[in-house]
SETORSE-181854 format. One record per residue: x, y, z of N, C-alpha, C in turn. Coordinates in nm, 2 decimals. Layout:
<atoms>
[atom [X Y Z] [X Y Z] [X Y Z]]
...
</atoms>
This chain:
<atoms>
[atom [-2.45 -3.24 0.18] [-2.36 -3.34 0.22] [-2.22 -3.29 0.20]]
[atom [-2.16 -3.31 0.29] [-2.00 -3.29 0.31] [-1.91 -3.36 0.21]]
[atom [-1.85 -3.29 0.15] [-1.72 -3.37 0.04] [-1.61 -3.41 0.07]]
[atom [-1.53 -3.51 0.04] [-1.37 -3.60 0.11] [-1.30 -3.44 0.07]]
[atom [-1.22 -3.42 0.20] [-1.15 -3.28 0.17] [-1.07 -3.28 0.05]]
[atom [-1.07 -3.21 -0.02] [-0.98 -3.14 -0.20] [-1.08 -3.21 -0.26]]
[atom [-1.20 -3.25 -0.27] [-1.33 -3.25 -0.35] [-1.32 -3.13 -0.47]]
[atom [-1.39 -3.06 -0.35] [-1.48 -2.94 -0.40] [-1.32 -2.82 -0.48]]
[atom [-1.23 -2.82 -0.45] [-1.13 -2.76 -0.54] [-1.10 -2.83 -0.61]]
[atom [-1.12 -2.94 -0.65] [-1.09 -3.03 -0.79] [-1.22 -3.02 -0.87]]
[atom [-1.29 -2.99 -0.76] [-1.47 -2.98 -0.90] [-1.41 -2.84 -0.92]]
[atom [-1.39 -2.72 -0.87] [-1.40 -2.65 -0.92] [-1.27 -2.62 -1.04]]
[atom [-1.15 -2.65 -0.99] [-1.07 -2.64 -1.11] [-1.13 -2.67 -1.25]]
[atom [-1.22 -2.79 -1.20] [-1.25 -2.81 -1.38] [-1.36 -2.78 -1.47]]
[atom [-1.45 -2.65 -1.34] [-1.52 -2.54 -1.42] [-1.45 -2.44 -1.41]]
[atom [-1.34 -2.40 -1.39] [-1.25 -2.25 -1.36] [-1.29 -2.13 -1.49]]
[atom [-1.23 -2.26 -1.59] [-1.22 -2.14 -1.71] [-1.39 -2.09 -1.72]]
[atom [-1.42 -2.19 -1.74] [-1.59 -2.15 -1.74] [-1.66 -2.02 -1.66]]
[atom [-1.62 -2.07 -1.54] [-1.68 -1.96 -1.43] [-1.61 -1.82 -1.49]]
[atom [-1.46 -1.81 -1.52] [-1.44 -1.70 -1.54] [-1.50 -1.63 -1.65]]
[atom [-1.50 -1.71 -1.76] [-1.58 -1.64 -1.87] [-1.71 -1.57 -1.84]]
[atom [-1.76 -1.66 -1.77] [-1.89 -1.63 -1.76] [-1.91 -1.48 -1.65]]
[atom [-1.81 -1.48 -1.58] [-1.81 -1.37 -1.47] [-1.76 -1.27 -1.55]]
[atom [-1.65 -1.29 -1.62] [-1.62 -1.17 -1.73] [-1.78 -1.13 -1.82]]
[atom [-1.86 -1.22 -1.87] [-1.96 -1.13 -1.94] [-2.04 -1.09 -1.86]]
[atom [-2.04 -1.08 -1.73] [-2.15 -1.02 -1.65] [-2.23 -1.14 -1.57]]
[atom [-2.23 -1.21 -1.59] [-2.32 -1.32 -1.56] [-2.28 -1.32 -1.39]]
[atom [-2.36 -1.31 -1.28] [-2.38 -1.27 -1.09] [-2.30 -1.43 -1.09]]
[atom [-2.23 -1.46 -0.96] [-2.20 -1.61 -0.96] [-2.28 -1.73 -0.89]]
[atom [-2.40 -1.61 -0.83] [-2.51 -1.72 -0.81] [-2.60 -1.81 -0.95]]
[atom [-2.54 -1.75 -1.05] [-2.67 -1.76 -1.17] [-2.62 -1.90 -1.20]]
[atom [-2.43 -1.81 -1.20] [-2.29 -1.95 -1.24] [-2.34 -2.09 -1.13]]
[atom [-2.33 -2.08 -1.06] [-2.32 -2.19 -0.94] [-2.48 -2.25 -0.96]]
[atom [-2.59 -2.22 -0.98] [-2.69 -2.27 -0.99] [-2.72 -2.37 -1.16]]
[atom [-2.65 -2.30 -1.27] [-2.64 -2.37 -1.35] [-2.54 -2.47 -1.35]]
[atom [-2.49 -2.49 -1.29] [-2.34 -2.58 -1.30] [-2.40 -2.67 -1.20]]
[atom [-2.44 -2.62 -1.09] [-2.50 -2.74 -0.96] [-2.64 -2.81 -1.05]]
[atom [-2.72 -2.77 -1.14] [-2.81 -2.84 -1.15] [-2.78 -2.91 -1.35]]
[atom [-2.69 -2.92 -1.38] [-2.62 -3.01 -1.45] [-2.52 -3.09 -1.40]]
[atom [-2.50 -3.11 -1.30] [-2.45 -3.22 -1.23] [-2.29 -3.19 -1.19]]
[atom [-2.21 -3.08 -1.27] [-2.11 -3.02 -1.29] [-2.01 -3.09 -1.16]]
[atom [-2.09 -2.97 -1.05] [-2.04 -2.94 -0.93] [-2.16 -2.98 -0.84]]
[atom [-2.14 -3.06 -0.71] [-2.22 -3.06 -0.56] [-2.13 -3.00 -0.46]]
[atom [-2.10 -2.85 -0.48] [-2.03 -2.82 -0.34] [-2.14 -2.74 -0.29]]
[atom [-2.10 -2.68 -0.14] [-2.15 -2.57 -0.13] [-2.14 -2.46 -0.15]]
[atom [-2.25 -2.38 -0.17] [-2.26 -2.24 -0.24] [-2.14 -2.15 -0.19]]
[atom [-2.11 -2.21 -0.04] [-2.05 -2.07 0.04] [-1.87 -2.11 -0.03]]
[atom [-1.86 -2.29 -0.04] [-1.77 -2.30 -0.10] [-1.70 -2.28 -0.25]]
[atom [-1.83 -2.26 -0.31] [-1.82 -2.21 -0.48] [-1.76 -2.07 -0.48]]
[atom [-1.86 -1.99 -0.37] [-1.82 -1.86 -0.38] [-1.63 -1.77 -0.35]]
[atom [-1.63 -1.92 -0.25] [-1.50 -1.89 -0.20] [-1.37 -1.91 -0.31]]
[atom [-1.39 -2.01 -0.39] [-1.32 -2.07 -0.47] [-1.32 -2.00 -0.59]]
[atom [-1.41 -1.91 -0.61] [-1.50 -1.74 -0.74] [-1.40 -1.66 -0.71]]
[atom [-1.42 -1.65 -0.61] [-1.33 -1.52 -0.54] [-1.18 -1.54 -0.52]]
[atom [-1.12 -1.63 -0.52] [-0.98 -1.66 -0.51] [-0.93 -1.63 -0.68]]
[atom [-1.05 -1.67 -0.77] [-0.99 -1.73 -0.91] [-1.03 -1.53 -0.98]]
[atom [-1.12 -1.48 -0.89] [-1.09 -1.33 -0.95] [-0.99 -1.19 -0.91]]
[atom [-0.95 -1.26 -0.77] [-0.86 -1.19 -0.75] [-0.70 -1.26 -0.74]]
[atom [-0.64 -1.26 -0.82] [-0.53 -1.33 -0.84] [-0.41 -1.26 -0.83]]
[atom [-0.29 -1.26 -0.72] [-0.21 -1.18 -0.68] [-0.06 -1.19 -0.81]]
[atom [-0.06 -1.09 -0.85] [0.08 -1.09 -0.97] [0.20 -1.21 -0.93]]
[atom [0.21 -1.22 -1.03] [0.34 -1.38 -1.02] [0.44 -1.30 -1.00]]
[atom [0.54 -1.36 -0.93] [0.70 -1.34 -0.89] [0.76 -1.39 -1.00]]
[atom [0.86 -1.37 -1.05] [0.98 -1.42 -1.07] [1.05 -1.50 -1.00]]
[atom [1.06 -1.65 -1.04] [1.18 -1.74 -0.94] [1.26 -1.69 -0.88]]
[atom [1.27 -1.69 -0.77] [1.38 -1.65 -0.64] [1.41 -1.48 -0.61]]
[atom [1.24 -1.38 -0.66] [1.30 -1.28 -0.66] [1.22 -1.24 -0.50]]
[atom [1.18 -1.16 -0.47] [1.07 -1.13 -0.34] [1.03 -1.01 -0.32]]
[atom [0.99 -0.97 -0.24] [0.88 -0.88 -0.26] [0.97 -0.76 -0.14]]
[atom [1.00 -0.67 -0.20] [1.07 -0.55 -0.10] [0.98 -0.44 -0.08]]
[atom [0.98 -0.42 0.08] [0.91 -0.33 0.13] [0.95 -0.15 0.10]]
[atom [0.85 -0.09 0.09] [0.92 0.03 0.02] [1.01 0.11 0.09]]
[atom [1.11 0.20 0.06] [1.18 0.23 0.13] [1.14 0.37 0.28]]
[atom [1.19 0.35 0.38] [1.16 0.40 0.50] [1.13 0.55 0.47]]
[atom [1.03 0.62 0.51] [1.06 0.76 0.48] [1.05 0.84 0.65]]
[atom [1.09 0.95 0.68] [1.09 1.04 0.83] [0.94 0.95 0.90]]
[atom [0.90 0.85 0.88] [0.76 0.85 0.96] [0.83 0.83 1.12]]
[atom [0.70 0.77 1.19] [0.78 0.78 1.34] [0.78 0.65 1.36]]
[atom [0.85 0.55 1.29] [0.89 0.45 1.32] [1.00 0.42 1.29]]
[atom [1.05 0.55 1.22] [1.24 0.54 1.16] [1.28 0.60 1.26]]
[atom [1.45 0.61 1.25] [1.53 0.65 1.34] [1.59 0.75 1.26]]
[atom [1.55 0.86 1.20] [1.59 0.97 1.19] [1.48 1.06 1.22]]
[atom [1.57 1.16 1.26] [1.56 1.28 1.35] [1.45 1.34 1.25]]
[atom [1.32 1.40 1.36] [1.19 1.49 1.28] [1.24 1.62 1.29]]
[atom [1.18 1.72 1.21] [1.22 1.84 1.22] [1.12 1.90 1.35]]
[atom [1.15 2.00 1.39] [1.04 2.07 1.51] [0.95 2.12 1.47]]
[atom [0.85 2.08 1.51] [0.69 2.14 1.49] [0.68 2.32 1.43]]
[atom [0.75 2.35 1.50] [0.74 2.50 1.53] [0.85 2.57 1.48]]
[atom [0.89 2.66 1.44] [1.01 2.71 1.42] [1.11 2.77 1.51]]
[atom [1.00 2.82 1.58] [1.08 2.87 1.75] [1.12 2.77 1.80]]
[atom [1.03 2.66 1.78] [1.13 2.55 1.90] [1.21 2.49 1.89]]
[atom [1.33 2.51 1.98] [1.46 2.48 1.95] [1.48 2.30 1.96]]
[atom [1.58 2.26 1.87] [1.64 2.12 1.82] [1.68 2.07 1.93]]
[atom [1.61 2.01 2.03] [1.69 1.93 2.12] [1.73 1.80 2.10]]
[atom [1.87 1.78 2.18] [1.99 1.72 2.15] [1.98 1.60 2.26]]
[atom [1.94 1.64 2.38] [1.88 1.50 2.48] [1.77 1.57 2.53]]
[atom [1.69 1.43 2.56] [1.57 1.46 2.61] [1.52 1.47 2.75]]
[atom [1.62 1.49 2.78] [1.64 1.50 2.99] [1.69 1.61 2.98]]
[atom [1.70 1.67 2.92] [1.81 1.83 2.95] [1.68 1.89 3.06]]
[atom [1.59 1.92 3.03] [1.51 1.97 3.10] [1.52 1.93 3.26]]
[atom [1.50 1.81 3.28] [1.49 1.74 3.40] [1.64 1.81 3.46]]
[atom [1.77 1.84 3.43] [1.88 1.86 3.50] [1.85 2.02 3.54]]
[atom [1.76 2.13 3.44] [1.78 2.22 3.49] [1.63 2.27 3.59]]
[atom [1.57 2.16 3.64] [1.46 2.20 3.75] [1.54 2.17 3.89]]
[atom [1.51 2.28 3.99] [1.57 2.23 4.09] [1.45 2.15 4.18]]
[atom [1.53 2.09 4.25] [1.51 1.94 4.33] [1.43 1.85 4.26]]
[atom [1.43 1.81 4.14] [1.33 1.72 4.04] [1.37 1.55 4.06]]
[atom [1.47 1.56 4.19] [1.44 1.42 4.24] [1.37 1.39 4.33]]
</atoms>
């Protein structure tokens, strides 16, 4: 049976600490979820215990109030606007990329 939506994240907040300990000593989270569902604990679904396991073990580092998250700084890839060196050593640094096209004749 289907739970009034924010059910099943309020059951599980208030085995959190539990599940984690228990995941910390090794204990699989099906072993967790079947003991907790058959002490009355929790009635969610499994696929939703699991989801709510998995959020509370992977937990992304806290910010500092008002600071944010800066992307690293740009290096030669080919999505910056500075100039790559030439593949080759012989081949020469061109300066525009039509030069070619002006010296074929009739290339219109």
């Amino acid at each position: 049976m289907a739970l009034p939506w924010g059910d099943a994240r309020a059951q599980f907040q208030l085995v959190r600490a539990h599940v984690e300990a228990e995941i910390g000593r090794g204990v699989s989270t099906r072993t967790i979820f079947e003991a907790l569902r058959d002490e009355g604990k929790i009635d969610m679904a499994k696929k939703t215990f699991y989801k709510y396991a998995a959020k509370a073990l992977n937990l992304k580092p806290e910010l500092a109030p008002g600071s944010a998250i800066v992307p690293p700084p740009k290096t030669g890839g080919s999505g910056s606007n500075t100039p790559q060196d030439p593949l080759l050593p012989s081949q020469p640094k061109g300066t525009n990329r039509f030069t070619m096209a002006d010296s074929i004749k009739d290339y219109d």
